[in-house]
Each structure stands twice: as C-alpha cells, then as structure tokens.
Backbone as JSON Lines, residues from 0, in Angstrom:
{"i":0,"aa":"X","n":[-10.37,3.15,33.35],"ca":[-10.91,3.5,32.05],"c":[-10.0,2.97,30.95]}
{"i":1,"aa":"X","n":[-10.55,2.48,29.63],"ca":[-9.63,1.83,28.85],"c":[-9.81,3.17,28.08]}
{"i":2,"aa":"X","n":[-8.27,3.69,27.77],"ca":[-8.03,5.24,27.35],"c":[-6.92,4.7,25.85]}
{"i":3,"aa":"X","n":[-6.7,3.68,25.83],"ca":[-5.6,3.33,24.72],"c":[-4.96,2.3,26.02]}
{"i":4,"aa":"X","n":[-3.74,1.32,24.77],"ca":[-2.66,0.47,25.76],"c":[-1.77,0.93,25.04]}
{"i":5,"aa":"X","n":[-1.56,2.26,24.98],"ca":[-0.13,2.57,24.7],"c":[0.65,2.81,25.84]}
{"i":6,"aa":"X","n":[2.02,2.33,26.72],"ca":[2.31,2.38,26.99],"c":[3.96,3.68,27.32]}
{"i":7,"aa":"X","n":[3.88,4.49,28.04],"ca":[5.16,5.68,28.1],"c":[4.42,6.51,27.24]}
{"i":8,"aa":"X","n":[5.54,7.68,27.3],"ca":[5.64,8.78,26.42],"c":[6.15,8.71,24.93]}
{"i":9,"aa":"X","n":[6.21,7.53,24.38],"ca":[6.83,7.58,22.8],"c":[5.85,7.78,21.46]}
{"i":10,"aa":"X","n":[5.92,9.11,20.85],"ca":[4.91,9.16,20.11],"c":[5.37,8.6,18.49]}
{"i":11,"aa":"X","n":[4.6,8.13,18.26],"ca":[4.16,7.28,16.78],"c":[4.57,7.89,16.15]}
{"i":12,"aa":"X","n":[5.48,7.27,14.99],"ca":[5.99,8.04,14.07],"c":[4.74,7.9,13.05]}
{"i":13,"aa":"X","n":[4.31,9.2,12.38],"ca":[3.35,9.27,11.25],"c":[3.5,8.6,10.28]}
{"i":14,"aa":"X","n":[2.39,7.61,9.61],"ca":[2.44,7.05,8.15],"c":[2.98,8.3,7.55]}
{"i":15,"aa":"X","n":[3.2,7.84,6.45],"ca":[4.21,8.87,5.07],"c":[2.76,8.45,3.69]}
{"i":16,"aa":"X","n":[2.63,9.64,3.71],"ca":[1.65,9.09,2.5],"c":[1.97,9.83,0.71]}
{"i":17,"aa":"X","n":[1.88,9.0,-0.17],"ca":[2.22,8.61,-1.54],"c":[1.26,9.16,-2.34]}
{"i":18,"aa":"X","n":[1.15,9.65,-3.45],"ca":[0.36,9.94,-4.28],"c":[1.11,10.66,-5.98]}
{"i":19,"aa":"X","n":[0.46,9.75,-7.12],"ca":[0.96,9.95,-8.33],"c":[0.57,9.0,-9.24]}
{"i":20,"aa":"X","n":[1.33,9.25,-10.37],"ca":[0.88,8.21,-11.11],"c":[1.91,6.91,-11.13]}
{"i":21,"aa":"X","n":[0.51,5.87,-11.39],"ca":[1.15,4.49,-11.43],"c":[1.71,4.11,-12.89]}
{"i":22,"aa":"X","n":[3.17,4.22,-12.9],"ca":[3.84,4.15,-14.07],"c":[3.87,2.17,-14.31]}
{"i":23,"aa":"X","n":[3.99,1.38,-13.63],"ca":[4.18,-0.15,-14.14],"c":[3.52,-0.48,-12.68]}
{"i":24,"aa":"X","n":[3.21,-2.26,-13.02],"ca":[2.7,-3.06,-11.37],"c":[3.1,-4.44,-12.16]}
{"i":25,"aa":"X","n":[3.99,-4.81,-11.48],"ca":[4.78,-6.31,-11.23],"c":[3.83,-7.34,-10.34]}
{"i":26,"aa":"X","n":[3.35,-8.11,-10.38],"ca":[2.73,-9.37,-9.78],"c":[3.4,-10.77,-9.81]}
{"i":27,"aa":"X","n":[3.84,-10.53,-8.39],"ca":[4.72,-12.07,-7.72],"c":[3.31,-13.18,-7.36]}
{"i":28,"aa":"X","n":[3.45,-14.45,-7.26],"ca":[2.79,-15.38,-6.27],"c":[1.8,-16.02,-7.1]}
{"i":29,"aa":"X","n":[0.91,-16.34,-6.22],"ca":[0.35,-16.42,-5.38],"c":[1.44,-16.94,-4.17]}
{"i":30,"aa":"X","n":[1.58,-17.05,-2.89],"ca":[2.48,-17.66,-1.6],"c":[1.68,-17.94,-0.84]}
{"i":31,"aa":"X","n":[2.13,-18.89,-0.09],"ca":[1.19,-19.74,0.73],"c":[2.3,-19.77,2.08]}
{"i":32,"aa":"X","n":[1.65,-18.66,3.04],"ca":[2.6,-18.65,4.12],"c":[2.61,-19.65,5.05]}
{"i":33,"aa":"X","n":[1.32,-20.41,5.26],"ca":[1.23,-21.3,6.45],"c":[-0.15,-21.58,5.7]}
{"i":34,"aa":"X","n":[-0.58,-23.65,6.7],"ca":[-1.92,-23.83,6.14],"c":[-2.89,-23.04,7.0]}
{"i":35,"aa":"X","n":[-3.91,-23.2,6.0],"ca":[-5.04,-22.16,6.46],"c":[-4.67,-20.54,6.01]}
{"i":36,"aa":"X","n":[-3.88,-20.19,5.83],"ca":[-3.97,-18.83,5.46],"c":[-4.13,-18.64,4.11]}
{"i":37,"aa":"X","n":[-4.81,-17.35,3.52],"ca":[-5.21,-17.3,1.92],"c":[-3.94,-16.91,1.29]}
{"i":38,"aa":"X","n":[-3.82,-17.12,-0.23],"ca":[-2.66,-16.95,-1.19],"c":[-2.17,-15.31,-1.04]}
{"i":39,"aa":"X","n":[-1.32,-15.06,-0.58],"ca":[-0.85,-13.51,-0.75],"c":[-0.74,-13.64,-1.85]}
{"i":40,"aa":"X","n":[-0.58,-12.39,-2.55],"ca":[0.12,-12.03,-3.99],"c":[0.67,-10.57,-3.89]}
{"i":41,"aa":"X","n":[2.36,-10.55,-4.33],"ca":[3.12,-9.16,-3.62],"c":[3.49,-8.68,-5.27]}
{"i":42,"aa":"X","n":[2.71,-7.34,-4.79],"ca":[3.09,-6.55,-6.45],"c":[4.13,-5.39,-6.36]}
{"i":43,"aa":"X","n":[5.42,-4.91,-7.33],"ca":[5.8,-4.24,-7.27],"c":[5.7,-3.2,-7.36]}
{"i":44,"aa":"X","n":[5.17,-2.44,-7.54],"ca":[4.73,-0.66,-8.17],"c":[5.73,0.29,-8.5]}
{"i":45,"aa":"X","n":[5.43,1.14,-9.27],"ca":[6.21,2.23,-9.8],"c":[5.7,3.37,-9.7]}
{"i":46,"aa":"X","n":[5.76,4.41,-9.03],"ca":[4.61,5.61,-8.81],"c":[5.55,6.99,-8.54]}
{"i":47,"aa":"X","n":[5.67,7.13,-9.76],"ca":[5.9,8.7,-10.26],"c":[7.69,8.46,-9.78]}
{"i":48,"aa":"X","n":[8.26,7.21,-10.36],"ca":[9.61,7.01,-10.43],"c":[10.02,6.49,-9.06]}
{"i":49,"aa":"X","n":[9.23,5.95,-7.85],"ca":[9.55,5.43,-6.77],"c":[9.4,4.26,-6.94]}
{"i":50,"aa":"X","n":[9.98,3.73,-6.14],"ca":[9.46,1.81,-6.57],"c":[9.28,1.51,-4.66]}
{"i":51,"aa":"X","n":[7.48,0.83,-5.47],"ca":[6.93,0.7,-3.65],"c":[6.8,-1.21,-3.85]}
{"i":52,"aa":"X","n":[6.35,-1.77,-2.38],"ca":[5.86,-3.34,-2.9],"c":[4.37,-3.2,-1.67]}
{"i":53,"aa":"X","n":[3.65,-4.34,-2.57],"ca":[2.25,-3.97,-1.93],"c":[1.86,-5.59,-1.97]}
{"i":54,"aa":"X","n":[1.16,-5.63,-0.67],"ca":[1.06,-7.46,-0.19],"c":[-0.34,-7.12,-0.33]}
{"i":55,"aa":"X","n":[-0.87,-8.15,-0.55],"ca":[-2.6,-8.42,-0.14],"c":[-2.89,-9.58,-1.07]}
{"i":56,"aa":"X","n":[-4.63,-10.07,-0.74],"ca":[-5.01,-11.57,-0.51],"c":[-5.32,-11.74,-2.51]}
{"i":57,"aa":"X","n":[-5.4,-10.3,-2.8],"ca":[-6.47,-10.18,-4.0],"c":[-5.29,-10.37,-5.09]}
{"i":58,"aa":"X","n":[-6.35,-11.02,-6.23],"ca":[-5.43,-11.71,-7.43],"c":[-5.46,-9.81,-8.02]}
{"i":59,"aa":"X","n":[-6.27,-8.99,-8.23],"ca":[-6.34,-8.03,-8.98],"c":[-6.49,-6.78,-8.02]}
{"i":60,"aa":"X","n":[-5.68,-5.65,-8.18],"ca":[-5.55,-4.68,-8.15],"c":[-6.88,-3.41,-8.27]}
{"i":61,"aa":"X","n":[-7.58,-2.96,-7.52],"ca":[-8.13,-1.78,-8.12],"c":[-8.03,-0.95,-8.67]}
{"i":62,"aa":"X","n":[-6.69,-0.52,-9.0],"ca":[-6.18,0.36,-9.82],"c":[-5.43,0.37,-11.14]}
{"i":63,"aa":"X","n":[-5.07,0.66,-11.92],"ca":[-4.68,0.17,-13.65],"c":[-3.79,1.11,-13.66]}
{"i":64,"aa":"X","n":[-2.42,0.51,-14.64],"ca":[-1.35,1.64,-14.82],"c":[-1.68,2.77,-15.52]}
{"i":65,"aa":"X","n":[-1.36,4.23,-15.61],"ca":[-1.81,5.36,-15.54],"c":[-2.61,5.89,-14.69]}
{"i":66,"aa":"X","n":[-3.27,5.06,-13.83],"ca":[-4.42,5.63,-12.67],"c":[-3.89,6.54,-11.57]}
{"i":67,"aa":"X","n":[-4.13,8.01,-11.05],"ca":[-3.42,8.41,-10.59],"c":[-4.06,7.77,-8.7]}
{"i":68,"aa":"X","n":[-2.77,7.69,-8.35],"ca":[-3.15,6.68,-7.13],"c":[-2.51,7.42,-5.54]}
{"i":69,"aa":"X","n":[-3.37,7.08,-4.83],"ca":[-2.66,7.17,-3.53],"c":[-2.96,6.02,-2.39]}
{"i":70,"aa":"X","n":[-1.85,6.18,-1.23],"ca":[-1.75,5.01,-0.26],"c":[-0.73,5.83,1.29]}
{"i":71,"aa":"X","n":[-1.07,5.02,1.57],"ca":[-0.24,5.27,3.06],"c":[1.22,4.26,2.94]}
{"i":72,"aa":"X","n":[2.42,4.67,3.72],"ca":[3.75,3.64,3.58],"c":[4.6,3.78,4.74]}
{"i":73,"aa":"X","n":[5.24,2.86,4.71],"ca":[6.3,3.09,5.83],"c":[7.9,2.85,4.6]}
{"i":74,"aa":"X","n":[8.87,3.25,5.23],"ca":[9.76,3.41,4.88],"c":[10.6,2.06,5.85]}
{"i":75,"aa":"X","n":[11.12,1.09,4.95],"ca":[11.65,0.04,6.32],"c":[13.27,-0.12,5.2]}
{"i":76,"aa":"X","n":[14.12,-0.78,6.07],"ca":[15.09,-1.23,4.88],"c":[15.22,-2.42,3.81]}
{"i":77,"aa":"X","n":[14.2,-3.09,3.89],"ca":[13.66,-3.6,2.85],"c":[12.77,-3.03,1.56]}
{"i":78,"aa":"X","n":[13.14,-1.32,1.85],"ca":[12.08,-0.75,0.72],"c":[10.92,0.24,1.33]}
{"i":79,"aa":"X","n":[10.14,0.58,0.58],"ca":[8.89,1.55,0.61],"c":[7.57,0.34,0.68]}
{"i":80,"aa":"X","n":[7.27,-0.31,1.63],"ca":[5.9,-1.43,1.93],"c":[4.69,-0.19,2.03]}
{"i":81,"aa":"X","n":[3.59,0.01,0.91],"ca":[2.44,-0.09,1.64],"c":[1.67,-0.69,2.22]}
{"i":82,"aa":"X","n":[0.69,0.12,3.15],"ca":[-0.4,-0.39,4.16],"c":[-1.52,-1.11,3.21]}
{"i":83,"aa":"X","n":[-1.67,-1.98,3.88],"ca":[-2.66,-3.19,3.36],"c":[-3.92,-2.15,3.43]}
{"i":84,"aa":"X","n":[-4.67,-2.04,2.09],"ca":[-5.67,-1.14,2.02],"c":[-6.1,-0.03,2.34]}
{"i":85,"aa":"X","n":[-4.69,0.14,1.86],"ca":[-4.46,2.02,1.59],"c":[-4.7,2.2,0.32]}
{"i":86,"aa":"X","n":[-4.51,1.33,-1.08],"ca":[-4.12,1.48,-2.26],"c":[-5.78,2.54,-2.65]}
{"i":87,"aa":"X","n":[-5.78,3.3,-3.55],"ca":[-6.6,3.67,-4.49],"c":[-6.89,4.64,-5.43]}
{"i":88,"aa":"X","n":[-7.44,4.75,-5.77],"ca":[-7.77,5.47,-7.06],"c":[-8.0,7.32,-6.23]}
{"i":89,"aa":"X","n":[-6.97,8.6,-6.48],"ca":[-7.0,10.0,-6.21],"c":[-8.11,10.08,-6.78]}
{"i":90,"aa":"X","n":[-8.82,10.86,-6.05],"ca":[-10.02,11.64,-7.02],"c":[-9.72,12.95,-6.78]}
{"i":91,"aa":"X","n":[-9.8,13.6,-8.03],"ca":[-9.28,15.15,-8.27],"c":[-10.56,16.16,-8.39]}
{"i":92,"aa":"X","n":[-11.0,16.86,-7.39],"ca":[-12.23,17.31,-7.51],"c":[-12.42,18.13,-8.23]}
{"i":93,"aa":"X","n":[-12.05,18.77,-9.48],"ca":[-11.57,19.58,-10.18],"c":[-12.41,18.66,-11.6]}
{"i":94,"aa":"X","n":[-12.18,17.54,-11.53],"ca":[-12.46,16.76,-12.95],"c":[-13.5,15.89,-12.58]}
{"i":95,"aa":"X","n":[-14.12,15.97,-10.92],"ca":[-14.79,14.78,-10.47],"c":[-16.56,15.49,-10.98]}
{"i":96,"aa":"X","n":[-17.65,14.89,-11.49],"ca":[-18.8,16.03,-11.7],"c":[-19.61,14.81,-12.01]}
C-alpha cells in the first residue's frame, strides 16, 4: 500500500506561521537561475518589526503595505524564508460582512 515515503520514526518539524502587519516590501531581480526557468523576483518584508524574504515567479505582490498579512516560514540561518504561496491577505471576521 502506498501509505506515505516517509521513511523511520522522525517527525516533521511544524511550519511556524506569521501574521501582522506589513510595515515595508523591498523588491530584488528579476534572476534568471538557469535557461528555461522563469525570472524569480526575491522581496524583503517587514511584518510587525520582523524582517522575512519571499521568492516567487510574480513581478507583483498580492498584498500592499499596511495589509494585514499572513504566511507559513521556516526559520533557516540565512533568515526567516517564506513558503512559496503562503503569502496573503488575514481576513478578520469581525470586519469581514
């Protein structure tokens, strides 16, 4: 039976997930990692005084500074990287109608 290919007993460390407001967004690139692959563009973020960096293919952002935002991240020593299409717009059900 294909049940997963995870292999042993080592369990996954949990995404860490982010949420606040987007105080600034820095836009590096376009980069061209290899031919055939599309232009990354790596933005810096600022979210509620953390500083995250966020890769993906798109020239523009779905989200606008002040937008209150959330995403999924890993913590590496190069920094706080979010997950490629985690980024978006909190909806606060309180104000949502």
């Amino acid at each position: 039976m294909a049940g997963g290919f995870r292999r042993g007993n080592r369990r996954r460390t949990p995404k860490l997930e982010g949420r606040g407001e987007l105080q600034s967004m820095e836009r590096e690139g376009p980069f061209k990692e290899w031919l055939g692959m599309p232009d990354l563009y790596r933005y810096h973020l600022v979210v509620d005084g953390e500083a995250y960096s966020y890769q993906t293919e798109d020239a523009e952002l779905p989200v606008q500074v002040g937008d209150r935002v959330v995403f999924r991240y890993k913590e590496t020593k190069a920094g706080n990287w979010v997950d490629r299409n985690s980024l978006g717009k909190a909806i606060d059900p309180s104000e949502y109608q």
